[in-house]
C-alpha positions in Angstrom: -26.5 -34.0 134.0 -25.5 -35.5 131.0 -26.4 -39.0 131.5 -29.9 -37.3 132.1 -29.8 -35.3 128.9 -28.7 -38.6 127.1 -31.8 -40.3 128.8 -34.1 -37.8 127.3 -32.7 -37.4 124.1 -33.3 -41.7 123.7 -36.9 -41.3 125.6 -37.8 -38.6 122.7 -36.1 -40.6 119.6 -37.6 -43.5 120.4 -40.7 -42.9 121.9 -42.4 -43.9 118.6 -40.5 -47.5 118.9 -41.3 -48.3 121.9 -44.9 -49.7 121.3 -44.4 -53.5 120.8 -46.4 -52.9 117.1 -49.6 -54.6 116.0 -49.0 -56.6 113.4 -48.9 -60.5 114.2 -46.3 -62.5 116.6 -42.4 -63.2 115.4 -41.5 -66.3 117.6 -37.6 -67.6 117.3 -36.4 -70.4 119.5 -33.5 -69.6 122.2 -31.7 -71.8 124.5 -30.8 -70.8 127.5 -26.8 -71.3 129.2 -28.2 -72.3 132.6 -29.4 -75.4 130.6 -26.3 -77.0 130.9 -25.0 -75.6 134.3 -23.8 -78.9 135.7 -21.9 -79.3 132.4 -20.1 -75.9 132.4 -19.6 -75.8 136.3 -18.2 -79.1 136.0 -15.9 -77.7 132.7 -17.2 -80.6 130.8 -18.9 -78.4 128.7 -17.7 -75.0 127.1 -19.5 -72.1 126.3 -18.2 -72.5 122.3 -19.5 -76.5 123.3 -23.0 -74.3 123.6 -22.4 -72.6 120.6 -22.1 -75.6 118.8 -24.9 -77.5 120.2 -27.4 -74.7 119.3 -26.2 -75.4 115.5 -27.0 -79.9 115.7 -30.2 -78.9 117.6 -31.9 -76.3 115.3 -31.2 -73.1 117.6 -32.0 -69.9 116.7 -30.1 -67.9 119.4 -28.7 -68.5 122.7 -29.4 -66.3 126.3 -26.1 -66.9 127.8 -26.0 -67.3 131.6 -22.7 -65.5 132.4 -21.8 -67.8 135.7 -19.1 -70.0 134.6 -17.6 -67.1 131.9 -14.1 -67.7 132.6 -13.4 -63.7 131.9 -15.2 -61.0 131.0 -12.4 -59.9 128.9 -13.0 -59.3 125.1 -9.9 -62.1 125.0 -13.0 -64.5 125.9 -16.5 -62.4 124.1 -15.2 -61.2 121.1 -14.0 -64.9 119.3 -17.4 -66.2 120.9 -19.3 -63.7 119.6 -17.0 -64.6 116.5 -17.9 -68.4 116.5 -21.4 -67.7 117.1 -21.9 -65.5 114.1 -19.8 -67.9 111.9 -22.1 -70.5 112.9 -25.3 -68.4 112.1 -26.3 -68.4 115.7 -27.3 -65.2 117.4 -26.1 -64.5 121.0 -29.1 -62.2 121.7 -29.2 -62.2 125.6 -26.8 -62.6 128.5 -28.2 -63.6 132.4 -27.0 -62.0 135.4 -27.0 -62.3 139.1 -28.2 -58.7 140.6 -29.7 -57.6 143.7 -31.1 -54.4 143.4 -33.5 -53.8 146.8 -30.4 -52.6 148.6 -31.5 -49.9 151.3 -28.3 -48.3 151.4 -27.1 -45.6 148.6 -23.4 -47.6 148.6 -25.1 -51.0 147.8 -27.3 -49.2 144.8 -24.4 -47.6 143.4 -22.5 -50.6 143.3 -25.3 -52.6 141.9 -25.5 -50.1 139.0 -21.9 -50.5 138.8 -22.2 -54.1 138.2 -24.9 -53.6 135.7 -22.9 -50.8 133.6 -20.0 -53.5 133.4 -22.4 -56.1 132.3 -23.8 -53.5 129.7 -20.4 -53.4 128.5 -19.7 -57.0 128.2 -23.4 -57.5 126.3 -22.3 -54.9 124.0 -18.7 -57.0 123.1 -21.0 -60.0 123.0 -23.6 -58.9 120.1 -26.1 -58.8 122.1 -29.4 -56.5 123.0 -30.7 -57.8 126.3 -29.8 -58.4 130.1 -31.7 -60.6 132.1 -31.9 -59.1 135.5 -32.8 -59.9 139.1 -34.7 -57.8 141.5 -33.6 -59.4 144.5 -35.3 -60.1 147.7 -36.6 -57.3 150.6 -34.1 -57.1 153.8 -35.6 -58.2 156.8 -37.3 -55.1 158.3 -38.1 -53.6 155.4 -41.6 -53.9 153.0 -42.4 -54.2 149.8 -43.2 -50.4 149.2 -40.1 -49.2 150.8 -38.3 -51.7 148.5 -39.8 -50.6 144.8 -38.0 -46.9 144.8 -34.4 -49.0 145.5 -35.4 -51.1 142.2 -36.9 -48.0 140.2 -33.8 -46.3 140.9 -31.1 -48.7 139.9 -32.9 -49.5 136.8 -33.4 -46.0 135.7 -29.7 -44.9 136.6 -28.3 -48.4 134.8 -31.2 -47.7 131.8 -29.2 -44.4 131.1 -26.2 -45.9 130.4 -27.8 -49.1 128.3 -29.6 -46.7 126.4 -26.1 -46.2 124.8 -25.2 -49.1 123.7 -28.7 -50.3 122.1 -29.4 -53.3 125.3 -32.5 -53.6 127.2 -32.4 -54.6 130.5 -35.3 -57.3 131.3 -36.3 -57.6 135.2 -37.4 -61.3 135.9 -40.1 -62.8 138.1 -37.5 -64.4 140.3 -39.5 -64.4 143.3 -38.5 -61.7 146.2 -40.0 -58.3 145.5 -40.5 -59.6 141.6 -42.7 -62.7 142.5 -46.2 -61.2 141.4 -46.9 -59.5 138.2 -48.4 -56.6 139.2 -45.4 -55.6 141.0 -42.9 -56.4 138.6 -45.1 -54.2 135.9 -45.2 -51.5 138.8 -41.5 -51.3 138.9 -41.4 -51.1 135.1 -44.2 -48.3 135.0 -42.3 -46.3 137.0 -39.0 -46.8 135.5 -40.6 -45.6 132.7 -38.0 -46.1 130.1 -37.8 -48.5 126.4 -34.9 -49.8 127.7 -36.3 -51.5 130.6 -39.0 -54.3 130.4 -39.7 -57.8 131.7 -37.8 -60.5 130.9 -40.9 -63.4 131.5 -40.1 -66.8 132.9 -43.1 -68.9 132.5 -42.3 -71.2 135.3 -41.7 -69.0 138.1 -45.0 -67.6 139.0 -46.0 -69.9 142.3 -50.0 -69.0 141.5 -52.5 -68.4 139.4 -49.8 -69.0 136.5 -51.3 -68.2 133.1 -53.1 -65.0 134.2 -50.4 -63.7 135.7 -48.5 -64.8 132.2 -50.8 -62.9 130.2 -50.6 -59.8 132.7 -47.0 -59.5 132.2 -47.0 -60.3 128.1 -47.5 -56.2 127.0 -44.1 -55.7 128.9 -42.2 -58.7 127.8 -39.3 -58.1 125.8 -38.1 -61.8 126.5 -39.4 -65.4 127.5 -37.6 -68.1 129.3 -39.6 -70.9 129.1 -39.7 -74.1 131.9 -40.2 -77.5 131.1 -42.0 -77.5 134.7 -44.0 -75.0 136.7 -46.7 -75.3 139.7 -50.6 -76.2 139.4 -53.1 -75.0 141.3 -51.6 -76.5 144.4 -48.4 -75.4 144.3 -47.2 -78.7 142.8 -44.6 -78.4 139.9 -46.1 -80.4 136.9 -45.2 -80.2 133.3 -46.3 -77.2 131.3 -49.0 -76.8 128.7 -46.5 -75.5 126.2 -49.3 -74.9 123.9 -51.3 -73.5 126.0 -48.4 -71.0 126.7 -47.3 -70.6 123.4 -50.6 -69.5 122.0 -50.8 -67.1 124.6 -47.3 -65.1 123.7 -48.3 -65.5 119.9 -51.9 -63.9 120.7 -50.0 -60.8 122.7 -48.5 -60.0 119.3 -45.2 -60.5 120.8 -42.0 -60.9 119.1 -39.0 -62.1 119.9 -37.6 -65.6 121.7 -38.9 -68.7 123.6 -35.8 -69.8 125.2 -36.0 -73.2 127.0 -34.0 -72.7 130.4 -33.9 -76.5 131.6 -34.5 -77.5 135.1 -35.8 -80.9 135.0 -34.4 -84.1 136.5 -33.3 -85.9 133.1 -30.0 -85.2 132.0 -29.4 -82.3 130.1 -27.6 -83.6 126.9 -30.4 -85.8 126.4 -33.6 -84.0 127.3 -32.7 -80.5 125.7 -32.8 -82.0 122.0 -36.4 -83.2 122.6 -37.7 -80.2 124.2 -36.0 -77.8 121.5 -37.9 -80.0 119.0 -41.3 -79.2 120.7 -40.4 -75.6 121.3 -39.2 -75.2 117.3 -42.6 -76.8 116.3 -45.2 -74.4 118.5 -43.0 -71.5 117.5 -43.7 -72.3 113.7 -47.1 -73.4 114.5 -48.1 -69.8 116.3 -45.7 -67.5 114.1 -47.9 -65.0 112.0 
Protein backbone atom coordinates (compact mmCIF):
# COMPACT_ATOMS: atom_id res chain seq x y z
CA UNK A 1 0.00 0.00 0.00
CA UNK A 2 2.33 2.53 0.49
CA UNK A 3 4.67 2.12 -2.31
CA UNK A 4 1.35 2.53 -4.25
CA UNK A 5 0.35 5.71 -2.47
CA UNK A 6 4.08 6.93 -3.08
CA UNK A 7 3.52 6.03 -6.84
CA UNK A 8 0.52 8.26 -7.06
CA UNK A 9 1.55 10.96 -5.09
CA UNK A 10 4.82 11.24 -7.95
CA UNK A 11 2.29 10.37 -10.98
CA UNK A 12 0.15 13.57 -9.60
CA UNK A 13 3.29 15.94 -8.81
CA UNK A 14 4.78 15.47 -11.84
CA UNK A 15 2.36 14.87 -14.27
CA UNK A 16 2.89 18.39 -15.54
CA UNK A 17 6.79 17.40 -16.08
CA UNK A 18 6.51 14.68 -17.71
CA UNK A 19 5.93 16.11 -21.32
CA UNK A 20 9.34 16.24 -22.93
CA UNK A 21 8.54 20.31 -23.51
CA UNK A 22 8.46 22.11 -26.87
CA UNK A 23 11.05 24.32 -27.00
CA UNK A 24 14.08 23.27 -29.26
CA UNK A 25 16.65 20.11 -28.78
CA UNK A 26 19.58 20.20 -25.75
CA UNK A 27 22.17 17.62 -27.17
CA UNK A 28 25.31 16.81 -24.63
CA UNK A 29 27.84 14.22 -25.69
CA UNK A 30 28.11 10.94 -23.39
CA UNK A 31 30.47 8.01 -23.57
CA UNK A 32 29.48 5.03 -22.87
CA UNK A 33 31.62 2.27 -20.19
CA UNK A 34 31.03 -0.68 -22.50
CA UNK A 35 33.40 1.33 -24.91
CA UNK A 36 36.27 0.18 -23.29
CA UNK A 37 35.13 -3.37 -22.09
CA UNK A 38 38.26 -5.26 -23.20
CA UNK A 39 40.22 -2.60 -21.26
CA UNK A 40 38.30 -2.86 -17.95
CA UNK A 41 37.74 -6.79 -18.24
CA UNK A 42 41.30 -7.08 -18.87
CA UNK A 43 41.95 -4.40 -15.58
CA UNK A 44 44.04 -2.45 -17.88
CA UNK A 45 41.75 0.15 -17.67
CA UNK A 46 39.91 1.63 -14.52
CA UNK A 47 36.75 3.03 -14.23
CA UNK A 48 38.58 6.55 -12.63
CA UNK A 49 40.94 5.73 -16.10
CA UNK A 50 37.22 6.43 -17.77
CA UNK A 51 36.80 9.29 -15.80
CA UNK A 52 39.74 10.78 -16.83
CA UNK A 53 39.62 10.03 -20.48
CA UNK A 54 36.13 11.76 -20.79
CA UNK A 55 38.10 15.07 -19.49
CA UNK A 56 41.38 14.79 -22.67
CA UNK A 57 38.50 13.86 -25.09
CA UNK A 58 35.86 16.70 -24.53
CA UNK A 59 33.14 14.47 -22.59
CA UNK A 60 30.29 15.82 -21.33
CA UNK A 61 29.02 12.76 -19.15
CA UNK A 62 29.59 9.25 -18.99
CA UNK A 63 26.72 6.10 -18.97
CA UNK A 64 28.67 3.74 -16.87
CA UNK A 65 28.26 0.03 -17.76
CA UNK A 66 28.39 -1.54 -14.24
CA UNK A 67 30.09 -5.07 -15.41
CA UNK A 68 33.52 -4.86 -14.19
CA UNK A 69 32.44 -2.52 -10.96
CA UNK A 70 34.70 -4.12 -8.55
CA UNK A 71 31.85 -3.41 -5.64
CA UNK A 72 28.88 -1.82 -5.38
CA UNK A 73 29.82 -0.54 -2.19
CA UNK A 74 29.80 3.33 -1.62
CA UNK A 75 33.74 2.40 -0.68
CA UNK A 76 33.99 2.27 -4.63
CA UNK A 77 30.70 4.99 -5.98
CA UNK A 78 30.99 7.63 -3.73
CA UNK A 79 35.08 8.84 -4.49
CA UNK A 80 34.01 8.08 -8.27
CA UNK A 81 31.22 10.06 -8.16
CA UNK A 82 33.84 12.36 -6.14
CA UNK A 83 36.48 12.30 -9.06
CA UNK A 84 33.90 12.73 -11.62
CA UNK A 85 32.43 15.86 -10.20
CA UNK A 86 35.99 17.26 -9.48
CA UNK A 87 36.72 16.79 -12.99
CA UNK A 88 33.47 18.57 -14.22
CA UNK A 89 32.23 15.30 -15.67
CA UNK A 90 28.68 14.12 -15.03
CA UNK A 91 27.99 10.47 -14.33
CA UNK A 92 24.42 10.75 -15.64
CA UNK A 93 23.64 6.97 -16.40
CA UNK A 94 24.62 3.51 -15.22
CA UNK A 95 23.86 0.07 -17.64
CA UNK A 96 22.56 -3.04 -16.32
CA UNK A 97 22.13 -6.55 -17.23
CA UNK A 98 18.18 -7.45 -16.39
CA UNK A 99 15.85 -10.03 -17.62
CA UNK A 100 12.52 -9.15 -16.88
CA UNK A 101 10.18 -11.72 -19.09
CA UNK A 102 10.35 -14.20 -16.27
CA UNK A 103 7.03 -16.30 -16.15
CA UNK A 104 7.38 -17.16 -12.64
CA UNK A 105 6.39 -14.60 -9.66
CA UNK A 106 9.92 -15.73 -7.78
CA UNK A 107 12.02 -14.74 -10.89
CA UNK A 108 9.98 -11.11 -11.16
CA UNK A 109 10.42 -10.52 -7.63
CA UNK A 110 13.97 -11.04 -7.75
CA UNK A 111 14.43 -9.12 -10.93
CA UNK A 112 12.84 -6.14 -9.14
CA UNK A 113 15.07 -6.85 -6.39
CA UNK A 114 18.01 -6.53 -8.50
CA UNK A 115 16.69 -3.31 -9.98
CA UNK A 116 15.88 -1.70 -6.43
CA UNK A 117 19.65 -2.42 -5.55
CA UNK A 118 20.76 -0.84 -8.78
CA UNK A 119 18.37 2.13 -7.98
CA UNK A 120 20.34 2.40 -4.96
CA UNK A 121 23.78 2.29 -6.33
CA UNK A 122 22.64 5.11 -9.20
CA UNK A 123 21.50 7.18 -6.42
CA UNK A 124 25.33 6.96 -4.55
CA UNK A 125 26.61 7.45 -8.02
CA UNK A 126 24.90 11.01 -9.05
CA UNK A 127 23.12 9.69 -11.32
CA UNK A 128 19.29 9.92 -12.94
CA UNK A 129 19.03 7.03 -15.32
CA UNK A 130 19.25 3.01 -15.62
CA UNK A 131 19.63 1.48 -18.77
CA UNK A 132 17.59 -1.62 -18.69
CA UNK A 133 17.05 -4.90 -20.54
CA UNK A 134 13.84 -6.53 -21.34
CA UNK A 135 15.16 -9.89 -21.88
CA UNK A 136 14.20 -12.55 -24.20
CA UNK A 137 10.62 -14.80 -24.32
CA UNK A 138 11.18 -18.49 -22.74
CA UNK A 139 10.60 -21.07 -25.14
CA UNK A 140 6.87 -21.84 -25.06
CA UNK A 141 5.80 -18.74 -24.30
CA UNK A 142 4.68 -15.51 -26.86
CA UNK A 143 5.19 -12.24 -27.13
CA UNK A 144 1.75 -11.23 -25.53
CA UNK A 145 2.04 -13.53 -22.61
CA UNK A 146 5.53 -11.98 -22.10
CA UNK A 147 4.52 -7.92 -22.06
CA UNK A 148 2.40 -8.17 -18.54
CA UNK A 149 5.92 -9.91 -16.96
CA UNK A 150 7.84 -6.58 -18.33
CA UNK A 151 4.85 -4.13 -17.42
CA UNK A 152 4.93 -5.52 -14.02
CA UNK A 153 8.57 -5.38 -13.10
CA UNK A 154 8.90 -2.03 -14.42
CA UNK A 155 5.92 -0.61 -12.60
CA UNK A 156 6.81 -2.35 -9.20
CA UNK A 157 10.79 -1.25 -9.72
CA UNK A 158 9.28 2.46 -11.05
CA UNK A 159 7.81 2.82 -7.47
CA UNK A 160 10.68 2.65 -5.74
CA UNK A 161 12.90 4.83 -8.48
CA UNK A 162 10.40 7.32 -8.19
CA UNK A 163 12.15 7.95 -4.79
CA UNK A 164 15.24 8.61 -5.49
CA UNK A 165 14.69 10.98 -8.68
CA UNK A 166 16.19 7.87 -11.50
CA UNK A 167 14.42 6.92 -14.57
CA UNK A 168 14.65 3.65 -15.67
CA UNK A 169 15.23 3.38 -19.67
CA UNK A 170 14.12 -0.09 -21.32
CA UNK A 171 16.44 -0.68 -24.43
CA UNK A 172 15.86 -2.18 -27.88
CA UNK A 173 18.07 -5.07 -27.04
CA UNK A 174 16.41 -7.43 -29.22
CA UNK A 175 14.13 -10.37 -27.40
CA UNK A 176 10.70 -9.09 -26.61
CA UNK A 177 12.27 -5.25 -27.03
CA UNK A 178 13.52 -5.69 -30.76
CA UNK A 179 10.63 -3.64 -32.51
CA UNK A 180 9.52 -0.30 -31.49
CA UNK A 181 6.16 -0.65 -31.31
CA UNK A 182 6.50 -3.16 -28.63
CA UNK A 183 8.99 -1.52 -26.61
CA UNK A 184 6.55 1.77 -26.70
CA UNK A 185 3.66 -0.81 -25.82
CA UNK A 186 5.44 -1.84 -22.75
CA UNK A 187 6.12 1.84 -21.84
CA UNK A 188 2.37 2.86 -22.53
CA UNK A 189 1.28 0.56 -20.25
CA UNK A 190 3.70 1.06 -17.52
CA UNK A 191 2.46 4.26 -17.66
CA UNK A 192 4.76 6.05 -15.38
CA UNK A 193 7.56 9.37 -15.87
CA UNK A 194 9.92 7.23 -14.48
CA UNK A 195 9.99 4.76 -17.05
CA UNK A 196 10.94 5.52 -20.84
CA UNK A 197 13.23 4.19 -23.62
CA UNK A 198 16.62 4.30 -23.42
CA UNK A 199 17.25 4.31 -27.67
CA UNK A 200 20.22 2.55 -29.12
CA UNK A 201 20.46 3.60 -32.62
CA UNK A 202 22.19 0.49 -33.76
CA UNK A 203 20.19 -2.17 -32.62
CA UNK A 204 17.06 -2.08 -34.71
CA UNK A 205 17.75 -5.11 -37.34
CA UNK A 206 15.10 -3.26 -39.93
CA UNK A 207 13.74 -0.49 -41.21
CA UNK A 208 16.20 1.48 -38.82
CA UNK A 209 15.43 5.20 -38.96
CA UNK A 210 11.61 4.84 -38.88
CA UNK A 211 11.63 2.75 -36.24
CA UNK A 212 14.32 5.60 -34.67
CA UNK A 213 11.89 8.26 -35.07
CA UNK A 214 8.94 5.99 -33.67
CA UNK A 215 10.70 5.49 -30.52
CA UNK A 216 12.16 9.39 -30.20
CA UNK A 217 8.70 10.90 -28.10
CA UNK A 218 9.70 8.13 -25.46
CA UNK A 219 13.46 8.54 -25.39
CA UNK A 220 14.89 9.70 -22.29
CA UNK A 221 18.38 8.46 -23.57
CA UNK A 222 20.54 7.65 -26.78
CA UNK A 223 23.30 5.26 -27.11
CA UNK A 224 24.59 5.77 -30.37
CA UNK A 225 26.66 2.92 -32.67
CA UNK A 226 29.37 3.61 -34.84
CA UNK A 227 27.65 0.63 -36.98
CA UNK A 228 24.17 -0.58 -37.62
CA UNK A 229 22.38 -2.85 -40.48
CA UNK A 230 21.17 -1.50 -44.02
CA UNK A 231 18.48 -2.61 -45.75
CA UNK A 232 19.85 -6.13 -45.96
CA UNK A 233 20.68 -6.76 -42.71
CA UNK A 234 24.38 -5.85 -43.33
CA UNK A 235 26.01 -3.75 -40.58
CA UNK A 236 27.52 -0.59 -42.35
CA UNK A 237 28.50 2.60 -40.84
CA UNK A 238 25.88 5.03 -39.71
CA UNK A 239 24.69 8.26 -41.13
CA UNK A 240 25.39 10.08 -37.91
CA UNK A 241 23.90 13.11 -39.41
CA UNK A 242 21.24 11.74 -40.67
CA UNK A 243 20.56 10.43 -37.00
CA UNK A 244 21.41 13.37 -35.32
CA UNK A 245 19.12 15.65 -37.08
CA UNK A 246 16.47 13.31 -36.37
CA UNK A 247 16.90 13.36 -32.29
CA UNK A 248 17.41 17.33 -32.63
CA UNK A 249 14.07 17.62 -34.77
CA UNK A 250 12.09 15.40 -31.85
CA UNK A 251 12.89 18.28 -29.57
CA UNK A 252 14.75 15.97 -27.49
CA UNK A 253 17.08 16.74 -24.80
CA UNK A 254 19.51 15.06 -23.18
CA UNK A 255 22.72 12.71 -24.36
CA UNK A 256 24.29 11.01 -27.50
CA UNK A 257 26.44 8.63 -25.91
CA UNK A 258 28.84 6.74 -28.24
CA UNK A 259 28.81 2.97 -27.03
CA UNK A 260 31.76 1.52 -29.31
CA UNK A 261 31.53 -1.73 -30.97
CA UNK A 262 33.73 -1.58 -33.94
CA UNK A 263 36.84 -3.58 -34.84
CA UNK A 264 39.54 -0.71 -34.40
CA UNK A 265 40.95 -0.49 -31.06
CA UNK A 266 39.18 1.38 -28.59
CA UNK A 267 41.83 3.88 -27.34
CA UNK A 268 42.33 4.96 -30.73
CA UNK A 269 38.94 5.06 -32.44
CA UNK A 270 36.81 6.63 -29.46
CA UNK A 271 38.77 10.09 -29.73
CA UNK A 272 37.79 10.36 -33.40
CA UNK A 273 34.33 9.44 -33.06
CA UNK A 274 33.76 11.69 -29.88
CA UNK A 275 35.05 14.47 -32.09
CA UNK A 276 32.31 13.76 -34.76
CA UNK A 277 29.68 13.21 -32.10
CA UNK A 278 30.75 16.75 -30.17
CA UNK A 279 30.54 18.56 -33.65
CA UNK A 280 26.69 17.28 -34.78
CA UNK A 281 25.68 17.80 -31.28
CA UNK A 282 26.69 21.58 -31.58
CA UNK A 283 25.62 21.68 -35.08
CA UNK A 284 21.80 20.49 -34.24
CA UNK A 285 21.62 22.05 -30.58
CA UNK A 286 18.77 24.81 -30.58
Amino acid sequence: MERMNRRSFFLTSLAAGAAFGQSGSRLRTGLNAYSFRKELQAKTMTYDDVVRRAVDWDVDGLDLTVYWFPSNSPEFTLPLRRLAYLNGVEIYSISVRSTLTQPEAAGRRGEVESLYRWIDVANDLGASHIRVFGGNVPKGFSEDQAVPWVVECLLRASDYAATKGVILGLENHGGITTRADRIIEIVEKVNSPWVKINLDTGNFRSDVFPQIKQCLPHTVNIQVKVEAPDESGKRVPQDWDRVVKMVAESGYKGYLALEYEAAEPALEAVPRHMATIRQLTRKYSR
